[in-house]
C-alpha positions in Angstrom: -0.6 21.0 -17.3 -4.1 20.5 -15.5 -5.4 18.0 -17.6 -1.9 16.4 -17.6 -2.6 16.2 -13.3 -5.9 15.1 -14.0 -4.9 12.5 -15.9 -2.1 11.3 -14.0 -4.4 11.3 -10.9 -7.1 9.2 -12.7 -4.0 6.9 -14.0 -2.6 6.3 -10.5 -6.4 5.7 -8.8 -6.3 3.0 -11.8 -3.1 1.4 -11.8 -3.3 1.4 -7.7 -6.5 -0.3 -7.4 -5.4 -2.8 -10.3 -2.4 -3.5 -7.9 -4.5 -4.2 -5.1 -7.3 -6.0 -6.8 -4.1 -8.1 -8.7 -3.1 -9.1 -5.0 -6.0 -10.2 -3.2 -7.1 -12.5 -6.3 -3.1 -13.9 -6.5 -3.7 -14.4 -2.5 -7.0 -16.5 -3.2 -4.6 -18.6 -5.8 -2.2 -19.0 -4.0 -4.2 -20.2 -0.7 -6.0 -22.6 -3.0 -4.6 -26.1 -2.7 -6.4 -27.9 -6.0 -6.1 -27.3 -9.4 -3.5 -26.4 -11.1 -1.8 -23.1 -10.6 -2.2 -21.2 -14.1 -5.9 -22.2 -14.4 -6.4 -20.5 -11.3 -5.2 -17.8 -11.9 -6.7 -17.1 -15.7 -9.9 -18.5 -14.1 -10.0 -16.2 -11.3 -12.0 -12.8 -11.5 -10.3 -10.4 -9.1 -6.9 -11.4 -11.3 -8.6 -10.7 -14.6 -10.4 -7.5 -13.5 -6.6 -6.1 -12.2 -5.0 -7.3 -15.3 -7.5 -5.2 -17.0 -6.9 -2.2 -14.6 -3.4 -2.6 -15.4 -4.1 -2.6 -19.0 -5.8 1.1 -18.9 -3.2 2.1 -16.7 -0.5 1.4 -19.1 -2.5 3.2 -22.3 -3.2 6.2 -20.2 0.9 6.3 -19.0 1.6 5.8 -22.5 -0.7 8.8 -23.1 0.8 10.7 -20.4 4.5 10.4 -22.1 3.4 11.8 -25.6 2.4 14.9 -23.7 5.1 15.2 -20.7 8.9 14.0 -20.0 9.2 10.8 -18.5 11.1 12.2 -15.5 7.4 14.1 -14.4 5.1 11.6 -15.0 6.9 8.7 -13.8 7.3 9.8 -9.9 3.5 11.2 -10.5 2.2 8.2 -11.2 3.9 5.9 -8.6 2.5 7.5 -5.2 -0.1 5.0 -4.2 -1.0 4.2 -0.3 -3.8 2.3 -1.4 -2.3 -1.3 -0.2 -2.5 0.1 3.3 -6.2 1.0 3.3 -7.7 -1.3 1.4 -5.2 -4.5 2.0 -4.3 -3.0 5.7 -0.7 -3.5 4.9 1.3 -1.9 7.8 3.1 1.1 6.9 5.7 2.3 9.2 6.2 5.7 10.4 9.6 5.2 8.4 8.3 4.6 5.4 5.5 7.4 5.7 8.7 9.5 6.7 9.7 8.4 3.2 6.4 8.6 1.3 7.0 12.7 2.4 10.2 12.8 0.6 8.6 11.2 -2.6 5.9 13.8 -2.3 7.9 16.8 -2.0 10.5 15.2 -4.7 7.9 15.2 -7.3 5.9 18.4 -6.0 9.9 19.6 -6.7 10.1 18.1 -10.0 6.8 19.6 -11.3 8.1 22.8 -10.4 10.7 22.7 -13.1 
C-alpha cells in the first residue's frame, strides 16, 4: 500500500500541474485575437506540455487501478489545491470547509 500512496501522490502532483499548465496556455488562446482558434492551441507550448502531463497521469491512474479498487484511488487522486497557488484562484473558506470533508472521506476510505 506505500508504493500504491506514493504513486498516487506522484499521479496527482502530475495530473494537477497538467491542469494548471492546460489553463494558463487555453487562457493565452483564448486572449489571442488572430489566427485561427485550433492552430493556437496545437501550436501553443504550455497546452502541449499539459496535454502531455495529462497523458502520464492517465497511464499512471490506469496503473493505479490494476493494483487497487477504483473507489480508493479515484478520491486519492482528485485532491488538488494547486489552481489556488499557482493560478491564485480564490478559494472560499466554504469550499476549504469542503476540501476537509474530501480529505477525511478518503483518509476514511483508505481505512477500509
Amino acid at each position: 500500500m506505500t508504493t500504491t500512496l506514493l504513486w498516487v501522490g506522484v499521479a496527482s502532483l502530475v495530473g494537477g500541474v497538467g491542469h494548471v499548465i492546460l489553463a494558463k496556455g487555453m487562457k493565452v488562446v483564448g486572449a489571442a485575437a488572430a489566427g485561427s482558434p485550433v492552430a493556437r492551441t496545437l501550436s501553443n507550448p504550455w497546452v502541449i506540455l499539459g496535454v502531455a502531463l495529462q497523458a502520464t497521469f492517465f497511464f499512471i491512474y490506469m496503473a493505479l487501478l490494476s493494483r487497487e479498487d477504483v473507489s480508493k484511488v479515484l478520491p486519492l487522486t482528485t485532491l488538488n489545491v494547486l489552481a489556488q497557488l499557482l493560478l491564485a484562484e480564490p478559494v472560499t473558506a466554504l469550499r476549504w470547509t469542503g476540501i476537509g470533508f474530501i480529505v477525511l472521506g478518503v483518509f476514511l476510505v483508505g481505512r477500509t
